[in-house]
N, C-alpha and C positions, 0 to 999 in steps of 0.2 A: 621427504626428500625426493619419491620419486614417483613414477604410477608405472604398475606393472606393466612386463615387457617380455619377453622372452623366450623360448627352449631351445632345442635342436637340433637333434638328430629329428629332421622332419618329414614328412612326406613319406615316409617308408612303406607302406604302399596301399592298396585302397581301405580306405579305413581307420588309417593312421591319422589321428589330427594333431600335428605339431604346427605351433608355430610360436613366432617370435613376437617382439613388440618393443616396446621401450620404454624410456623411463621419462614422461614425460612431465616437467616441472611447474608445468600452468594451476596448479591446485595447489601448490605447497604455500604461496602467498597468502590464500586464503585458511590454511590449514595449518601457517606457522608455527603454532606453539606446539604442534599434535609431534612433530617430529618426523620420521620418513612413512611417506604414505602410504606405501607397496612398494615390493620390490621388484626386479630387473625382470622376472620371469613373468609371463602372461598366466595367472592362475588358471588351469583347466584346457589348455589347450593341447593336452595332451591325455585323452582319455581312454582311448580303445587303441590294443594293438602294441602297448607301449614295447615292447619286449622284440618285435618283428622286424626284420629290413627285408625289402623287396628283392629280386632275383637280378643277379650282377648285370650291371647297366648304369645308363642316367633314367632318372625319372621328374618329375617337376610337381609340384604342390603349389598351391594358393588357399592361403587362409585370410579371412576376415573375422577380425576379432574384436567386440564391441563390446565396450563396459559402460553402465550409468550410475550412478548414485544420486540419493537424494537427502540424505544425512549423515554428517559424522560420529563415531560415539569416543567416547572418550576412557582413563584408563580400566573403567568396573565396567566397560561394555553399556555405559549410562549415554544419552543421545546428548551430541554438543549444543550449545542454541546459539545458533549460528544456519541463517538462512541459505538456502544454496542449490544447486546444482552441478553436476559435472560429467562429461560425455566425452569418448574419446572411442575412436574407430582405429586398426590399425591392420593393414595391409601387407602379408609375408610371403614374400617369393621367394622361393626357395628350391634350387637344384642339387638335388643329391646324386652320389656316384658310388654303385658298390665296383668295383675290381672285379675279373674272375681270378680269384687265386683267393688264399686263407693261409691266417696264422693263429697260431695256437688252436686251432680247431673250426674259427668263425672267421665271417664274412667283416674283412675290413670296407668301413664307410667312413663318406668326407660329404660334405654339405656347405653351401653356402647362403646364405639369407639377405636378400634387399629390405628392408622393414620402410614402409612407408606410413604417416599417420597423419590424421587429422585428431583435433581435439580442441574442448572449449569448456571454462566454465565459467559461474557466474554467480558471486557471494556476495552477503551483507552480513561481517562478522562484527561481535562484539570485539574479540582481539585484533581488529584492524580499527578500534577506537571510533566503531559508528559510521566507518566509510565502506562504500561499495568496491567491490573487485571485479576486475573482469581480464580475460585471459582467453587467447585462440594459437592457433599454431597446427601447420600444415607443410608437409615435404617429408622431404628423408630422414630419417630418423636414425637407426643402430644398424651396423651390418654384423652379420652373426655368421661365425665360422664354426663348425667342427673338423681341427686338423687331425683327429683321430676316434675312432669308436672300432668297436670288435661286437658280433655278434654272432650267435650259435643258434642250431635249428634241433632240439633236443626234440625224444619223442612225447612228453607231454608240456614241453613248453619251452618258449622262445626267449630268450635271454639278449641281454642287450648293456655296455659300458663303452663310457668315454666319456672325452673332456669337450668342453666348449669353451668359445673367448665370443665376445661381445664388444663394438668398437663405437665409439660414439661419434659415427660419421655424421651425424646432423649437426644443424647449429646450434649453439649454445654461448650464454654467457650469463655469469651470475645475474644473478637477481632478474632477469628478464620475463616478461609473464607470456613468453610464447616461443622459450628455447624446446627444440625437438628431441632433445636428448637430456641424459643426468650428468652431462659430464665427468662422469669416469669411466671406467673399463671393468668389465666384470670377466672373472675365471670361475670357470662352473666344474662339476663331475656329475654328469647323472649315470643311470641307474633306471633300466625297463626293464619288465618281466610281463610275458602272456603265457598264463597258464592256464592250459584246457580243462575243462571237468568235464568233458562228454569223450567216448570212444572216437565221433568223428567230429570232433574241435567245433562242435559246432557253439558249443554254451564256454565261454572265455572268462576269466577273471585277468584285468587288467590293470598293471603298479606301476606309477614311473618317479621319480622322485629326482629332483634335482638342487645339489648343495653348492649356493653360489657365493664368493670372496670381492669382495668391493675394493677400490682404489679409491685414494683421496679424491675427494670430488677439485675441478679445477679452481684457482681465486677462491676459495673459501676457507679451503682448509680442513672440511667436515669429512670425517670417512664413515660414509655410512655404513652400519651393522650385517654382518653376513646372515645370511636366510636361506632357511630350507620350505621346498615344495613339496607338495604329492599330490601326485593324480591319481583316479583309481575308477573303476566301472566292472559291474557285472553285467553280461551281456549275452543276448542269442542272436544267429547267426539264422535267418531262414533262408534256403533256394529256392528258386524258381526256374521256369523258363527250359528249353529245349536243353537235356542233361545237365541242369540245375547251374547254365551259364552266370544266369543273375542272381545276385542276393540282397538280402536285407538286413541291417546288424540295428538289433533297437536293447535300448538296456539302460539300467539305472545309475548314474555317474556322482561323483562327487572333487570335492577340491579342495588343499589346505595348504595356508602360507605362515610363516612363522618368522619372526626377526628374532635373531640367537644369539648375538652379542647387541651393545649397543653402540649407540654414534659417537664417533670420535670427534675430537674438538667441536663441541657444542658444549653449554653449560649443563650442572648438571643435571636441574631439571629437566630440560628436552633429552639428554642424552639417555633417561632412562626412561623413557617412552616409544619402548619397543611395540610393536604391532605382530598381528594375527589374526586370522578370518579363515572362516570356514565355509563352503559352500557345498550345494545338495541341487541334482535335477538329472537331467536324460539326456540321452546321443542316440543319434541315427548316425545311418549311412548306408546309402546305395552303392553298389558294385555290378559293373557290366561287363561283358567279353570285349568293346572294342581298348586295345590298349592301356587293360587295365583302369579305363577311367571309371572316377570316384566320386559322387557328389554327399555330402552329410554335413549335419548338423548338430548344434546342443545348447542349452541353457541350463546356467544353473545359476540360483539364487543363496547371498551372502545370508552367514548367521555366523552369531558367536563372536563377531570382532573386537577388536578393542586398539584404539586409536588409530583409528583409519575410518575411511569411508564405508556406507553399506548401500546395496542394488544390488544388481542383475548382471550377470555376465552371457553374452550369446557368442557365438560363432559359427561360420558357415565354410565349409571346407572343400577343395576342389582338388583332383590330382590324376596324370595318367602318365606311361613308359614313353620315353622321348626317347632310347636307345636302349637296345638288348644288347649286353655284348658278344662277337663273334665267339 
């Protein structure tokens, strides 16, 4: 039904890698009978930091987040045979605003997300009865709100909740092999925590986990199945540089997606062809004194799925303070 897309409380500040994505449906043609491909949220794109928001103000992020695969497996995790490929890039800008002022104890945040995307793939299935697929699609994609989150700055670690919506401002229309979006609407709640295990925060454990609620998809009738995420990384933090201005955060990352109910109105074979993947690899990130800017990276690679596609996931992350509040 869809190819992962999403988070959002993002950009919170250097080091933070959120970002969004969408649900982009050029792969389900070729992956029809598997059922929904991935879901609304970008696995992994939320690795380090997840618990943190930056110091009241606006700030701005750009993330680039790129997934490939080169096989699907099917429901024992067995490879489907079905020839293929499938690549999809996707582009999140993202301005977030802490307040100065607090309630219940933490720093209320609001964000907003342009998600732009390219993607394309290119199949020769046997359940497409021996014919070639092919599928491109490029533009706007989902816009990604958080109208509410709350955040606390505890002494060994940084706590983070709220809700997300997700709008599927791209085009869309059933059955088309290059709509930009999944057409429906998703309501999320996540959940960050950065918790330190060193005296001066330098060594992090980072959880973010996000529970997402799908709307019937448009013309079809399909409600796809709610899903949960987690992201997670252990991590060191080195300084450098004239009073340890600059830093370096390198550490071991991973990712996990889960489909928890199943698809509504499908029959009932597809319906009960829920998906899951699991992913393993590392994240950087650079930090400098001018304005907070932030460049880092990550890759991690799929294991463990079962109906869905397997590859590589990368991303490349960018972000600095567009306004301090007075």
């Amino acid at each position: 039904m869809g190819f992962p897309a999403r988070p959002i409380l993002r950009a919170i500040r250097p080091t933070t890698q959120k970002a969004t994505g969408l649900a982009l449906l050029i792969f389900s043609a070729a992956a029809s009978s598997y059922g929904q491909v991935r879901g609304e949220y970008s696995s992994g794109s939320t690795l380090t930091q997840a618990g943190t928001v930056p110091a009241p103000g606006f700030s701005y992020t750009n993330q680039v987040w790129y997934s490939s695969g080169d096989h699907l497996v099917g429901p024992h995790g067995n490879k489907i045979p079905i020839q293929n490929s499938v690549a999809i890039g996707i582009d999140n800008n993202t301005v977030t605003y802490v307040p100065d002022l607090k309630l219940l104890g933490g720093n209320l945040v609001f964000s907003v997300t342009l998600v732009f995307a390219n993607g394309n793939y290119a199949a020769h299935s046997l359940f497409l009865l021996g014919t070639g697929a092919r599928g491109s699609a490029l533009g706007l994609s989902n816009t990604d709100l958080v109208p509410f989150a709350l955040g606390w700055h505890l002494k060994w670690a940084d706590l983070l909740t709220g809700s997300s919506v997700t709008a599927p401002t791209g085009s869309y229309t059933a059955g088309a092999p290059n709509n930009l979006n999944s057409g429906f609407w998703t309501i999320g709640w996540e959940t960050g925590a950065t918790i330190y295990l060193s005296r001066n925060k330098a060594t992090q454990l980072s959880i973010y986990n996000l529970y997402a609620w799908n709307t019937v998809q448009w013309d079809t009738g399909v409600h796809p199945g709610q899903n949960d995420s987690v992201d997670y990384s252990v991590s060191q933090t080195f300084s450098f540089g004239k009073g340890g201005r600059w830093s370096l955060l390198a550490g071991a990352a991973g990712a996990g997606q889960w489909q928890t109910t199943r698809n509504g109105g499908q029959n009932p074979v597809r319906a009960a062809l829920t998906y899951r993947i699991e992913s393993v690899g590392f994240t950087l990130s650079l930090s400098t004194p001018w304005r907070g800017f932030y460049i880092g990276g990550s890759t991690l690679w799929n294991y463990g799925a079962v109906n869905t596609f397997v590859g590589r996931t990368s991303t490349i992350n960018a972000g600095l303070t567009l306004r301090k509040s007075p």
